[in-house]
N, CA, C and O atoms as a MOPAC input file, in Angstrom:
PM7 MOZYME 1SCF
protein

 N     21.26300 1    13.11600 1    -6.59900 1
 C     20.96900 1    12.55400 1    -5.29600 1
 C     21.39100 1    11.08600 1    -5.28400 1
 O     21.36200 1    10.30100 1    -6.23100 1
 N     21.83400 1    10.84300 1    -3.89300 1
 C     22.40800 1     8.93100 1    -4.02100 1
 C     21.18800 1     8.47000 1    -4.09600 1
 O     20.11000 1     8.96600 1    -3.76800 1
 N     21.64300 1     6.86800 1    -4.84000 1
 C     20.65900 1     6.13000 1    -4.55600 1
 C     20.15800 1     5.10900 1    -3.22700 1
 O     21.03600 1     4.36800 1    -2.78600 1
 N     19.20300 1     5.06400 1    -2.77600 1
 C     18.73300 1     5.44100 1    -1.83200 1
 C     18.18900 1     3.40900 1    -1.80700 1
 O     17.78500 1     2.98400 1    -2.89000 1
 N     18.22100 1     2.69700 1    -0.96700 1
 C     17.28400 1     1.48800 1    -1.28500 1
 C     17.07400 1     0.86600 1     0.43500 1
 O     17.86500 1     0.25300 1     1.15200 1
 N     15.77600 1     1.29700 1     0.65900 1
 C     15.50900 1     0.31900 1     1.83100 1
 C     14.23000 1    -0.74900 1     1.66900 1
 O     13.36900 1    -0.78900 1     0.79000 1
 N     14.42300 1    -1.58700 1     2.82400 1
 C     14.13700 1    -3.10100 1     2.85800 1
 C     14.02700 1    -3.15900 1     4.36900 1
 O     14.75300 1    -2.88300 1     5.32400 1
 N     12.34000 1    -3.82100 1     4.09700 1
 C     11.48600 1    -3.91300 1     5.09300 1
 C     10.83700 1    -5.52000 1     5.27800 1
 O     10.30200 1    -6.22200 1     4.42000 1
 N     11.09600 1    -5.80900 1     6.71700 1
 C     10.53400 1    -7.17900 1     6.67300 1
 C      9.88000 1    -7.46000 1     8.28500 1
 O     10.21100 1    -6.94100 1     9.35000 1
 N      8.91300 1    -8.40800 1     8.01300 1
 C      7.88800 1    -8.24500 1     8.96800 1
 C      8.56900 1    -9.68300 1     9.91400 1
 O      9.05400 1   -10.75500 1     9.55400 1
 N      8.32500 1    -9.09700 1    11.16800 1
 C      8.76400 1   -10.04500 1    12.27400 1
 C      7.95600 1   -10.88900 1    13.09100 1
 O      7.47300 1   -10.18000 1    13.97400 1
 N      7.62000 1   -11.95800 1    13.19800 1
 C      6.69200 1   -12.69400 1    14.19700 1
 C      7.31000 1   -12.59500 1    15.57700 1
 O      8.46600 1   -12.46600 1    15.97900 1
 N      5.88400 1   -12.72400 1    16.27400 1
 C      5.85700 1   -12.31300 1    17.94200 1
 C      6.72200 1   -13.79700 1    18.64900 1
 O      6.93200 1   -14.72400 1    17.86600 1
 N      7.08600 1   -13.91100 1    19.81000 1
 C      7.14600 1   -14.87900 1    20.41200 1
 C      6.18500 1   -15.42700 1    20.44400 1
 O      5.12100 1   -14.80900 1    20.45500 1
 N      6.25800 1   -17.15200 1    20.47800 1
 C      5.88300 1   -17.80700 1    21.28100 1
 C      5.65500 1   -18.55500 1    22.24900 1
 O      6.38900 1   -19.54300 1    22.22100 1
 N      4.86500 1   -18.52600 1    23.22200 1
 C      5.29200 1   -20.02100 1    24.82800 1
 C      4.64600 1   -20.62300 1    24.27400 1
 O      3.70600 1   -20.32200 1    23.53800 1
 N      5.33900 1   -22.17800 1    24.73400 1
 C      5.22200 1   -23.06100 1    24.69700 1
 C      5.40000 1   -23.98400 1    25.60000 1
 O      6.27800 1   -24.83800 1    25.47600 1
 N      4.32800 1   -23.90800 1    26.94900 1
 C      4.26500 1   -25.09100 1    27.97000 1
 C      5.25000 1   -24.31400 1    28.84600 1
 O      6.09600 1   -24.97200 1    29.45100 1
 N      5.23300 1   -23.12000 1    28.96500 1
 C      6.05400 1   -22.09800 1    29.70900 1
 C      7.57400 1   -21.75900 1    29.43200 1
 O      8.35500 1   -21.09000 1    30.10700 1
 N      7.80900 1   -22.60900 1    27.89900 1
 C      8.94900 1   -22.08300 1    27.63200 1
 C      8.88900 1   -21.26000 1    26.48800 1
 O      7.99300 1   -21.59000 1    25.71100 1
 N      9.64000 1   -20.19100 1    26.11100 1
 C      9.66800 1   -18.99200 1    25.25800 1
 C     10.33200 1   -19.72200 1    23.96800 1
 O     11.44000 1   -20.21700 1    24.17200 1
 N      9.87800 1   -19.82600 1    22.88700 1
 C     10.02400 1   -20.10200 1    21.72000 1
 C      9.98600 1   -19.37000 1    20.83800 1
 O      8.87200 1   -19.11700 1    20.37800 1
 N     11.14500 1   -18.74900 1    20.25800 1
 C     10.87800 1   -17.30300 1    18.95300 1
 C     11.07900 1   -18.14300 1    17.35400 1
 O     12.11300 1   -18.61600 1    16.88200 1
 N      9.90300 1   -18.11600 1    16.86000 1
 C      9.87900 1   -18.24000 1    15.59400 1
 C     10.78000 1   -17.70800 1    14.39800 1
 O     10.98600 1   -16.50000 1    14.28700 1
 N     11.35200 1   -18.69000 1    13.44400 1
 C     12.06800 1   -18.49600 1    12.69400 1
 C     11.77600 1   -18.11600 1    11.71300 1
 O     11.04600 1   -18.94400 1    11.17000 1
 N     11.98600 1   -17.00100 1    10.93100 1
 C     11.05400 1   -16.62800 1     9.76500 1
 C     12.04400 1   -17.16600 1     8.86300 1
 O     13.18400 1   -16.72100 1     9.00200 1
 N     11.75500 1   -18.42100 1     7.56600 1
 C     11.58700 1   -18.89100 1     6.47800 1
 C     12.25400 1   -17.53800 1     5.42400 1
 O     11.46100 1   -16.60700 1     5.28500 1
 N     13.46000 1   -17.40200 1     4.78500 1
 C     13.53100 1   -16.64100 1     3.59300 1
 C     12.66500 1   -17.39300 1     3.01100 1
 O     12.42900 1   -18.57600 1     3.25600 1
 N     12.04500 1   -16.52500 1     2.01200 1
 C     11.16100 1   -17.23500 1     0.70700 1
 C     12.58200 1   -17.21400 1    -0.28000 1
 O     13.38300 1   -16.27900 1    -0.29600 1
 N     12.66600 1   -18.18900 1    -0.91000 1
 C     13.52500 1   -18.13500 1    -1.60700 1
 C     13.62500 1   -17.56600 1    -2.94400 1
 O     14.62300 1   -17.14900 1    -3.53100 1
 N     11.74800 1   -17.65600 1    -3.52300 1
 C     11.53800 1   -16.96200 1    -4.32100 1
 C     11.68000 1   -15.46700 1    -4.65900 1
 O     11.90700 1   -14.88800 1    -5.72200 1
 N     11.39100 1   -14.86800 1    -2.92100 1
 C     11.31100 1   -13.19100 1    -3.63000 1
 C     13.10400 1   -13.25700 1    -3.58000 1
 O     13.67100 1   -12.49000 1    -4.35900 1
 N     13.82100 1   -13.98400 1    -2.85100 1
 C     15.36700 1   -13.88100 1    -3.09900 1
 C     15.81400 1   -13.53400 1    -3.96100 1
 O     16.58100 1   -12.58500 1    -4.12500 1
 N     15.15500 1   -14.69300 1    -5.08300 1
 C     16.11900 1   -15.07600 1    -6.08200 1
 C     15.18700 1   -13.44600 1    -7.19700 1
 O     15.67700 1   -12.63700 1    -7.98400 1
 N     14.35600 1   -13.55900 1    -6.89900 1
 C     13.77400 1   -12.60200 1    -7.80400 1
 C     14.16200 1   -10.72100 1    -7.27900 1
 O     13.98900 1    -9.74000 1    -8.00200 1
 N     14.56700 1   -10.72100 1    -6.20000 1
 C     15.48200 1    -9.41500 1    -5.41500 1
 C     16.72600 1    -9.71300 1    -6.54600 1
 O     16.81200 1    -9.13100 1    -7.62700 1
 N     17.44300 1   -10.50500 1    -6.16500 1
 C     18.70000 1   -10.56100 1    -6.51200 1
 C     18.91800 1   -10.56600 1    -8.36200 1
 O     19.92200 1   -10.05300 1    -8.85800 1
 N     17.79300 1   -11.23600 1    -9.24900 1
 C     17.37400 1   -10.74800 1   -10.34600 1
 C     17.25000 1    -8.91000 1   -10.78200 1
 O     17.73500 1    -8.37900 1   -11.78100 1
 N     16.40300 1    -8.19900 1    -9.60700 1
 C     16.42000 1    -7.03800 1    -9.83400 1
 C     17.46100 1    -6.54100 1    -9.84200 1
 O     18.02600 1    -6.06400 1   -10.82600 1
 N     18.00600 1    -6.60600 1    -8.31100 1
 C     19.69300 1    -5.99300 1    -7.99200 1
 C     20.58600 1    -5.59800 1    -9.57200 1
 O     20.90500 1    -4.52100 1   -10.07600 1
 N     20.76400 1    -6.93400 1    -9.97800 1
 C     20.85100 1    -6.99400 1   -11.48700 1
 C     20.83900 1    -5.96900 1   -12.37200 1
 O     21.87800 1    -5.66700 1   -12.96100 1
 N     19.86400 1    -5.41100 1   -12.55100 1
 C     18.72800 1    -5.18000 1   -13.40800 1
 C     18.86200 1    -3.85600 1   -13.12300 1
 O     18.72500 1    -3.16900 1   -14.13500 1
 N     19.08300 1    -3.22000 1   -12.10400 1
 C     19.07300 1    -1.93700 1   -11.59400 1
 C     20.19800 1    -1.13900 1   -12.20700 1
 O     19.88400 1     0.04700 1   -12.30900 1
 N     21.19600 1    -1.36700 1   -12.57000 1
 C     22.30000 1    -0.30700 1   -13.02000 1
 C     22.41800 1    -0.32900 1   -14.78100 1
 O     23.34100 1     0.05600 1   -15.49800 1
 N     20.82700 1    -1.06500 1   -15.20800 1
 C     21.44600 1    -0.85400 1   -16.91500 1
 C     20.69300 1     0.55000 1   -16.87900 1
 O     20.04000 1     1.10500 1   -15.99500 1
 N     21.09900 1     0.97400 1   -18.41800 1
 C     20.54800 1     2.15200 1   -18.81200 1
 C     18.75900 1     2.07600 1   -19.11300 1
 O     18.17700 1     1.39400 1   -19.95700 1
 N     18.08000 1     3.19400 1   -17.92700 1
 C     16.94200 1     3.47200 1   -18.06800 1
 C     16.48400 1     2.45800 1   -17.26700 1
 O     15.25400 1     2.41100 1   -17.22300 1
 N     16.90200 1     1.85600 1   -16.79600 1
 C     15.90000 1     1.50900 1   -15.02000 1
 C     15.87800 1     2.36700 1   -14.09700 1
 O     16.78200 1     2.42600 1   -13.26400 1
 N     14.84300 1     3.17200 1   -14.09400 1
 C     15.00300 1     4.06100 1   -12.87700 1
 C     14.66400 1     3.21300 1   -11.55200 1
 O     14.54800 1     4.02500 1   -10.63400 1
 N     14.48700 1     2.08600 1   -11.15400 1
 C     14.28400 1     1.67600 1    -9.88700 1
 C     12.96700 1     0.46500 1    -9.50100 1
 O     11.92900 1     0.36200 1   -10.15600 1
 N     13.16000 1     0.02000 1    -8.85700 1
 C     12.03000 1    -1.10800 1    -8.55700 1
 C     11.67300 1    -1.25700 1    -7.15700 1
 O     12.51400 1    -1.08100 1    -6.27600 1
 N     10.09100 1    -1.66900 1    -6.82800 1
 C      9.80500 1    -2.15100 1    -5.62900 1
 C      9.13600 1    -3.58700 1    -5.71200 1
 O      8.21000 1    -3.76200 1    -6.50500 1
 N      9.53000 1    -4.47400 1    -5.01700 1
 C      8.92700 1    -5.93100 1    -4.82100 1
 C      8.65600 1    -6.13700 1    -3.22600 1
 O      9.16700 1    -5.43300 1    -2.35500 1
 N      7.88800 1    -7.07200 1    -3.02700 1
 C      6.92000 1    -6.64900 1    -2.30800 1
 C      6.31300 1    -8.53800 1    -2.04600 1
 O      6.03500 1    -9.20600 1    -3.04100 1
 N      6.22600 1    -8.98000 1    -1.00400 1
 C      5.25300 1    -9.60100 1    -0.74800 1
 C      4.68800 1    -9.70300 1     0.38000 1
 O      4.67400 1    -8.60800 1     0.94200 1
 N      3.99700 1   -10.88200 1     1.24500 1
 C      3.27500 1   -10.25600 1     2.40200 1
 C      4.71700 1   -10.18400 1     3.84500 1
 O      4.64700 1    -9.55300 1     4.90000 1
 N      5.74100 1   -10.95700 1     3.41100 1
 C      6.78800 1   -10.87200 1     4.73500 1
 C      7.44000 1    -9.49400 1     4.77100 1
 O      7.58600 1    -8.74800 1     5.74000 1
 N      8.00400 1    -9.22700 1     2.77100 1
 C      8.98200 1    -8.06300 1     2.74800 1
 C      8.83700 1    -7.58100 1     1.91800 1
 O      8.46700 1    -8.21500 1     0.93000 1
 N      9.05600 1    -6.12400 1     1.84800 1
 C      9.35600 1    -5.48200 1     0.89600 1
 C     11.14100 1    -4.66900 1     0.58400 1
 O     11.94300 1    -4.33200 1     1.45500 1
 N     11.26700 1    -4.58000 1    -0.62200 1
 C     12.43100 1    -3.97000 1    -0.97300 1
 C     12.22100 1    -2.78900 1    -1.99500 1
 O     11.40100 1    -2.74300 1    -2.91200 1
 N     12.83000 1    -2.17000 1    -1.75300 1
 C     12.61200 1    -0.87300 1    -2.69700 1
 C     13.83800 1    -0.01600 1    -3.06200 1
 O     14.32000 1     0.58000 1    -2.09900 1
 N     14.51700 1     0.19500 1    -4.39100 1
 C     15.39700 1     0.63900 1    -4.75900 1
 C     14.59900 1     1.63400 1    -5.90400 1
 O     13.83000 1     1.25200 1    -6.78600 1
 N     14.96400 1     2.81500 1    -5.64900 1
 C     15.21600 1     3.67000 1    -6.37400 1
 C     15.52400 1     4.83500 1    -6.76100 1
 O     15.40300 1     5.69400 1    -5.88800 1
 N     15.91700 1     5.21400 1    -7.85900 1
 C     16.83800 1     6.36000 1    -8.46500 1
 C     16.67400 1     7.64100 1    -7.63300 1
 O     17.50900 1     8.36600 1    -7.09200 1
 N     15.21800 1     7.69700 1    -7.70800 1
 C     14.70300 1     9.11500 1    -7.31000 1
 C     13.43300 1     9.01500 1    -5.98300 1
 O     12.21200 1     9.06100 1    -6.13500 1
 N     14.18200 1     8.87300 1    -4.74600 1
 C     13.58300 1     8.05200 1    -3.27000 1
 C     12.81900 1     8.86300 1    -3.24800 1
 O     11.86200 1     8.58200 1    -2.52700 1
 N     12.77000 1     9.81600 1    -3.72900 1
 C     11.51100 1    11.15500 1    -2.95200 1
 C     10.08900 1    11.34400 1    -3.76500 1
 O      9.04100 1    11.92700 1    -3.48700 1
 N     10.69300 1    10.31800 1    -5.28300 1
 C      9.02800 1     9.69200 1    -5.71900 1
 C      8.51200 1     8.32900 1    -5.06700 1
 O      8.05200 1     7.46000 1    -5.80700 1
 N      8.58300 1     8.13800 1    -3.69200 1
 C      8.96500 1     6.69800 1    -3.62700 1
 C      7.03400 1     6.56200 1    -2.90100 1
 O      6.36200 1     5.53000 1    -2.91800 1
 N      6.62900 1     7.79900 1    -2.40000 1
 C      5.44300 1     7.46600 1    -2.17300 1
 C      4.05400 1     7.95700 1    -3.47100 1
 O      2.85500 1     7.68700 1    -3.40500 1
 N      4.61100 1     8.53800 1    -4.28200 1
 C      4.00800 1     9.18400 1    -5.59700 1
 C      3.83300 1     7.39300 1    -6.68700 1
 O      2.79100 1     7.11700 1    -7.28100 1
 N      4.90400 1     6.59900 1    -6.69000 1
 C      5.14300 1     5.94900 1    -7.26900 1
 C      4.46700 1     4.51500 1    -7.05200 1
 O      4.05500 1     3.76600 1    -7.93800 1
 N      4.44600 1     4.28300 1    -5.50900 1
 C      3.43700 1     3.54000 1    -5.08300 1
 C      2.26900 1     3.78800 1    -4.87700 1
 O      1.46100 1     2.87000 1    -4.73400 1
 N      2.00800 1     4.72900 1    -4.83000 1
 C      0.16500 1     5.22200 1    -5.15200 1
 C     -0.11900 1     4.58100 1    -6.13400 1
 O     -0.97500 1     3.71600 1    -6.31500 1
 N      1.10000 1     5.30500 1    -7.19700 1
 C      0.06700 1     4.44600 1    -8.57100 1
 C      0.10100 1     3.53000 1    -9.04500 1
 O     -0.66400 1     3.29700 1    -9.98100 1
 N      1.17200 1     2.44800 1    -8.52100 1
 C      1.16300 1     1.11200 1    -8.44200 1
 C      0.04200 1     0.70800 1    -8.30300 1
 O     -0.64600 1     0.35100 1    -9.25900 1
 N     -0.36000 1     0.68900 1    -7.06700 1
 C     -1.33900 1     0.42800 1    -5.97800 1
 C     -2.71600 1     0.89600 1    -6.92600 1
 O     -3.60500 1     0.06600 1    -7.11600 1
 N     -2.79400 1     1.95900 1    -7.36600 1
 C     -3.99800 1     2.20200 1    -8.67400 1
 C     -4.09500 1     1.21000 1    -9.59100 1
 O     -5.23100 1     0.79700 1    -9.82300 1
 N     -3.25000 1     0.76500 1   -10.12500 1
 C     -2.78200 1     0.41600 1   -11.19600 1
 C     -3.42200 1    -0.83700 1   -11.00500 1
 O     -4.50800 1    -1.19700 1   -11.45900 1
 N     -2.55000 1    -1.52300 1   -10.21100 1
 C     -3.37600 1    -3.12000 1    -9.42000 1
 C     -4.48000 1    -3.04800 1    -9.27700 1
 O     -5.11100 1    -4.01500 1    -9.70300 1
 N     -5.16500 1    -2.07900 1    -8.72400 1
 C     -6.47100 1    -2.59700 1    -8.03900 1
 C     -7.40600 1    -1.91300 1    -9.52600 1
 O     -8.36600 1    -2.64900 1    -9.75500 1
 N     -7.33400 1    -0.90900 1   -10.36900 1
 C     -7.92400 1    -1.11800 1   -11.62000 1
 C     -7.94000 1    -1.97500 1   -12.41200 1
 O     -8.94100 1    -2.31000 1   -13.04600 1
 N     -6.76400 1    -2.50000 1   -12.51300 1
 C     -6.17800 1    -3.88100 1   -13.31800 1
 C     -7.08400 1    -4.82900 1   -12.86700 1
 O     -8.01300 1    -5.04500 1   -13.64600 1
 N     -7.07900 1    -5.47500 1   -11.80100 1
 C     -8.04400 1    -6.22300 1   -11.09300 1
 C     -9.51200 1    -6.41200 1   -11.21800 1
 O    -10.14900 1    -7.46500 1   -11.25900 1
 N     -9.96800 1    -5.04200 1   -11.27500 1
 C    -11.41500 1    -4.95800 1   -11.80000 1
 C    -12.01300 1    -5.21600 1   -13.04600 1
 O    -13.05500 1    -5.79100 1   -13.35900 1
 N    -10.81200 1    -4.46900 1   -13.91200 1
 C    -11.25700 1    -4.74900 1   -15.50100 1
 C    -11.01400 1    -6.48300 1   -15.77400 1
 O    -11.76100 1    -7.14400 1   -16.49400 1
 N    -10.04200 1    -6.93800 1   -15.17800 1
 C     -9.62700 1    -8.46800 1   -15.31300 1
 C    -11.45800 1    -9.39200 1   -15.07700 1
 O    -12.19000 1   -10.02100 1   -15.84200 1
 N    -11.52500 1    -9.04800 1   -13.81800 1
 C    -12.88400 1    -9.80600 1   -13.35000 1
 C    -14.09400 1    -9.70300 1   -14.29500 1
 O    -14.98900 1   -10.50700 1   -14.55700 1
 N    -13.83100 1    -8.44300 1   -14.72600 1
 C    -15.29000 1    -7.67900 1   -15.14500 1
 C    -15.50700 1    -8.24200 1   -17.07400 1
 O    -16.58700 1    -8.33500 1   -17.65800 1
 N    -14.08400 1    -8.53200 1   -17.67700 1
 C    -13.68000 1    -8.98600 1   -18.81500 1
 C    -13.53000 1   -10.68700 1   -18.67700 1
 O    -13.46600 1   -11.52200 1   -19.57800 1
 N    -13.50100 1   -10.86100 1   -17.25700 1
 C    -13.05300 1   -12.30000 1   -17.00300 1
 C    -11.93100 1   -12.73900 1   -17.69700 1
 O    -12.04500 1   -13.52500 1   -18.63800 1
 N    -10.79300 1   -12.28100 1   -17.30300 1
 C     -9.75400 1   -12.23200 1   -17.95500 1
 C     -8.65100 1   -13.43600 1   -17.38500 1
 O     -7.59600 1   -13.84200 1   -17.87100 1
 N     -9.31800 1   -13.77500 1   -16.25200 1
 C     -8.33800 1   -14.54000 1   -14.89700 1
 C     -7.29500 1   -13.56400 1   -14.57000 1
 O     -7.25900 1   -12.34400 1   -14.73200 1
 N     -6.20500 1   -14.63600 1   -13.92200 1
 C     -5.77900 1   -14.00300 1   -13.00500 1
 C     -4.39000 1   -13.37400 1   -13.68900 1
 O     -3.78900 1   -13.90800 1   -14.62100 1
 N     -4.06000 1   -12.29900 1   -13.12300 1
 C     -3.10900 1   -10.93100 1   -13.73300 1
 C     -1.82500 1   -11.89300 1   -13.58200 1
 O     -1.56800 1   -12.54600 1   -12.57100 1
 N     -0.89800 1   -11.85600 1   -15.02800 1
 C      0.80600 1   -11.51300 1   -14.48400 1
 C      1.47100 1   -10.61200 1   -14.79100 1
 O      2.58600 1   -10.35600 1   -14.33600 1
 N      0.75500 1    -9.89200 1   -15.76400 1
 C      1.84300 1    -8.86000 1   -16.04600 1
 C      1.12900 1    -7.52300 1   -16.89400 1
 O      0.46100 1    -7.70400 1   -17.91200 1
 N      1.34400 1    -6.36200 1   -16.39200 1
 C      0.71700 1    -4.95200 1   -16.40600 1
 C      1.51700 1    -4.29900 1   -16.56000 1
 O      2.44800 1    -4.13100 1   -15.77300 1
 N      1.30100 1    -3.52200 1   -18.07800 1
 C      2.46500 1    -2.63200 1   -18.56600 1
 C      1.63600 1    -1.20000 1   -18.96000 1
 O      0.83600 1    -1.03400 1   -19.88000 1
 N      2.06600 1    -0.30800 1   -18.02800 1
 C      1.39000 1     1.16600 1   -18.45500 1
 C      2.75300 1     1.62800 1   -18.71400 1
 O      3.83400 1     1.21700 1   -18.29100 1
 N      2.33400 1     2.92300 1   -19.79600 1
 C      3.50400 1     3.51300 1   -21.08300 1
 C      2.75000 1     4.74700 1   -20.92000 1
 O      1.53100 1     4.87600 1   -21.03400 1
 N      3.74000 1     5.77200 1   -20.59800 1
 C      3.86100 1     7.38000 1   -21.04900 1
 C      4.68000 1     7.54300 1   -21.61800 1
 O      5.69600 1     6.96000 1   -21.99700 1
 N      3.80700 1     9.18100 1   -21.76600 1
 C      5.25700 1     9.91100 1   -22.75500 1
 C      6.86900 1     9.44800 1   -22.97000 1
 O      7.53500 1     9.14100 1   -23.95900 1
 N      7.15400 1     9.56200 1   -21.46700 1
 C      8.54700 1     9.57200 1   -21.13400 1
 C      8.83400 1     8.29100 1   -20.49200 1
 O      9.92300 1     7.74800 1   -20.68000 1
 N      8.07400 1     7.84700 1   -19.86200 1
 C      8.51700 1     6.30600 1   -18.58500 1
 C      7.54300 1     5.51700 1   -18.83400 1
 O      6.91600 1     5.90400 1   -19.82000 1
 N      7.04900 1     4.37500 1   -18.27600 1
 C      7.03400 1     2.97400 1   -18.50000 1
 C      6.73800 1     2.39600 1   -17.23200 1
 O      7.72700 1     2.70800 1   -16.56800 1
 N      6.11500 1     1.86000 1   -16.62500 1
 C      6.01700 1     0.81600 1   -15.32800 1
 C      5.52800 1    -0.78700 1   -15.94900 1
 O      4.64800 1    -1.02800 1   -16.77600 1
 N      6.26200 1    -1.56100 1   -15.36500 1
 C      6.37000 1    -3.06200 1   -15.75900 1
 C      6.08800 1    -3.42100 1   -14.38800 1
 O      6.96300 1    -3.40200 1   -13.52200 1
 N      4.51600 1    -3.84800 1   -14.10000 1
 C      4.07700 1    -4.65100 1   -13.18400 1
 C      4.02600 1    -6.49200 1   -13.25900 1
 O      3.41900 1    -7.08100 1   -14.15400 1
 N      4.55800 1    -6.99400 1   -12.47200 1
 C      4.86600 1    -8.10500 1   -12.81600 1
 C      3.73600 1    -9.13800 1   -11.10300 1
 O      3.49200 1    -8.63800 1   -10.00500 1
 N      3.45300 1   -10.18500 1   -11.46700 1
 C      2.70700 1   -10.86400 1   -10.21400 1
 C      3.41600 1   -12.27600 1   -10.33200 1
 O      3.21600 1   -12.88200 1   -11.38400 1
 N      3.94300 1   -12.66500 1    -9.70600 1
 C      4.79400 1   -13.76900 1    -9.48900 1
 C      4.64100 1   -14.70700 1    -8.50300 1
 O      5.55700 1   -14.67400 1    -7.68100 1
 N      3.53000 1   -15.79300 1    -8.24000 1
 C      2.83400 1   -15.79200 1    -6.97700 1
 C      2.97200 1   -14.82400 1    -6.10200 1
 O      3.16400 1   -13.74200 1    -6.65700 1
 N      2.94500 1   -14.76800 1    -4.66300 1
 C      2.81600 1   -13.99400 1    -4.17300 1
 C      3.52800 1   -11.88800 1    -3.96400 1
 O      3.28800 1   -10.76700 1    -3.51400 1
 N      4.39100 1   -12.68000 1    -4.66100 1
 C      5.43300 1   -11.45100 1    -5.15100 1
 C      4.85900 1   -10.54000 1    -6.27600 1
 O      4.48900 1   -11.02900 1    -7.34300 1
 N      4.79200 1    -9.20200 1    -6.01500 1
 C      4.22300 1    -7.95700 1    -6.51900 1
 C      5.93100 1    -7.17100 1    -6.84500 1
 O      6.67200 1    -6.66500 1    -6.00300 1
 N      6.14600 1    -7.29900 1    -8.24400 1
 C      7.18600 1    -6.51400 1    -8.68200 1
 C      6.60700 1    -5.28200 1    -9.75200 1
 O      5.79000 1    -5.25600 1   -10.67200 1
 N      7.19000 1    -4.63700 1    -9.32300 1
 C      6.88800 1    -2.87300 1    -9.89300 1
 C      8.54100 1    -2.32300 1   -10.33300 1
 O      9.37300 1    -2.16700 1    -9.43900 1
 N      8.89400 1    -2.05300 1   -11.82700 1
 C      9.86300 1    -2.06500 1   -12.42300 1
 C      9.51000 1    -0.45300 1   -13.59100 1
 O      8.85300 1    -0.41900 1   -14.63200 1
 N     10.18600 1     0.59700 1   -12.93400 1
 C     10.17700 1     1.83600 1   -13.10600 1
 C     11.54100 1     2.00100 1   -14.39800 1
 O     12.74000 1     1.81700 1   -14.19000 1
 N     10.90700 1     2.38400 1   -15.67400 1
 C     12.13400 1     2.30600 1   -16.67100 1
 C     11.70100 1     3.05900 1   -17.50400 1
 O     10.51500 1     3.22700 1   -17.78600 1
 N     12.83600 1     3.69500 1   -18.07400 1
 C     12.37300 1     4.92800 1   -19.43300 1
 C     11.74400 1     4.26900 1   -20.48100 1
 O     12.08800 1     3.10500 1   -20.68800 1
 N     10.78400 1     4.83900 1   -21.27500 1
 C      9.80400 1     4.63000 1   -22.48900 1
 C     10.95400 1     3.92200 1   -23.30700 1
 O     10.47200 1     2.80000 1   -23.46800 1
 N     12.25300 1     3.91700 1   -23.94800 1
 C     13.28400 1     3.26000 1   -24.56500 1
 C     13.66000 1     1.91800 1   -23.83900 1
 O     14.67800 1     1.57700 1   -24.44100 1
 N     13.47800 1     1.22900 1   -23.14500 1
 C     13.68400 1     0.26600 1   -22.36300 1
 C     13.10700 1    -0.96000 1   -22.77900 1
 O     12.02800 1    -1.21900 1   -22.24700 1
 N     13.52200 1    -1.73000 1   -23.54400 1
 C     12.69500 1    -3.18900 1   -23.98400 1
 C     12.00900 1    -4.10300 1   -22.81900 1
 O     12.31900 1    -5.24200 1   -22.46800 1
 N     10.96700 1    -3.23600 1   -22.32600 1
 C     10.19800 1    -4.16000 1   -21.29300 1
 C     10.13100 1    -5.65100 1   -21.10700 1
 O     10.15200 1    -6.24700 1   -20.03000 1
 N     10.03000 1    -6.26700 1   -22.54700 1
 C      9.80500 1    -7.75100 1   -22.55100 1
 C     11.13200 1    -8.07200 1   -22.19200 1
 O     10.89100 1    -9.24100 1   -21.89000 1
 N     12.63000 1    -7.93000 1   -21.93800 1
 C     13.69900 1    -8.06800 1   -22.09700 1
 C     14.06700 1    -8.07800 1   -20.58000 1
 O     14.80900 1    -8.78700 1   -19.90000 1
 N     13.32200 1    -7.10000 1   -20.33700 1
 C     13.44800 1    -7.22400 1   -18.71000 1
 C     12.40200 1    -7.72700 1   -17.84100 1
 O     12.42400 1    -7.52300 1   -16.62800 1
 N     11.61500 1    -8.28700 1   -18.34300 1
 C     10.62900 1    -9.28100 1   -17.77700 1
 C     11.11000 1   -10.46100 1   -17.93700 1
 O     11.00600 1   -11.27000 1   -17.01500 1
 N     11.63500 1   -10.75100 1   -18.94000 1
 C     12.68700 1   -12.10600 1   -19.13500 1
 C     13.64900 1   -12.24700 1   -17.83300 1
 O     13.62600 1   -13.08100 1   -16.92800 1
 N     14.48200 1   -11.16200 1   -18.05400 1
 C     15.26900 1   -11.15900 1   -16.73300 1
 C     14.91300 1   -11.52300 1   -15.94300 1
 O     15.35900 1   -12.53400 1   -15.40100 1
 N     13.83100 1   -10.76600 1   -15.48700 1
 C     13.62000 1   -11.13400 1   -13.84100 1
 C     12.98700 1   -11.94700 1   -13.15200 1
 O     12.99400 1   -12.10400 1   -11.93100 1
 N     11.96500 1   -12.91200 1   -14.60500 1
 C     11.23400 1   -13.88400 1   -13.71100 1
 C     12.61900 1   -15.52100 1   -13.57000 1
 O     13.74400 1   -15.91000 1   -13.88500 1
 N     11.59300 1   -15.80000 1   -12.99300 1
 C     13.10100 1   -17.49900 1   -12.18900 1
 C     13.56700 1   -18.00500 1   -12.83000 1
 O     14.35000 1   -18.88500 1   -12.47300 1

């Protein structure tokens, strides 16, 4: 199956201003940019199956196999918000980086101020190597 990558970004409403129509300019963050364009990267070595990053304007999502694409963020989304609890509950502060390992695959959760990167790669994949990569 092709690979599949869409990219989602949130739009502000108009505004008036003294009866004139003023549309707000939405700001690239330059950060999730440079850290997209890090992934982009990152995406065609052997055993990245795919990544989603994510912050509150946009998200981007590339990967191998699109039709795990809501299976995959569930358990992101688990993943974080367990992570989170045990952090508080251990007083651990605050999360950057969450690595769950199976049999076969690997997820490399990464927190980068506001940026939530989720990095889908086979169990053979030197995680730390690609956490190097991708932070700034």
């Amino acid at each position: 199956m092709a690979n599949k990558k869409q990219s989602i970004q949130k739009t502000e409403p108009p505004v008036i201003v003294e009866n004139e129509l003023s549309i707000p300019v939405i700001e690239e963050d330059s950060l999730f940019k440079s850290l997209n364009n890090n992934l982009q990267n990152l995406k065609n070595l052997k055993g990245i199956m795919g990544y989603i990053i994510r912050n509150a304007d946009s998200a981007t999502i590339d990967l191998k196999e699109p039709e795990k694409l809501v299976e995959y963020a569930i358990f992101t989304s688990q993943v974080m918000d367990s992570s989170k609890e045990l952090a508080e509950l251990f007083d651990l502060g605050d999360l950057a980086t969450i690595l769950i390992e199976g049999e076969e695959l690997k997820v490399l959760i990464m927190i980068i101020k506001e940026n939530k990167i989720n990095i889908f790669m086979k169990k053979s994949v030197d995680h730390i190597n690609i956490g190097t990569k991708v932070s700034p």
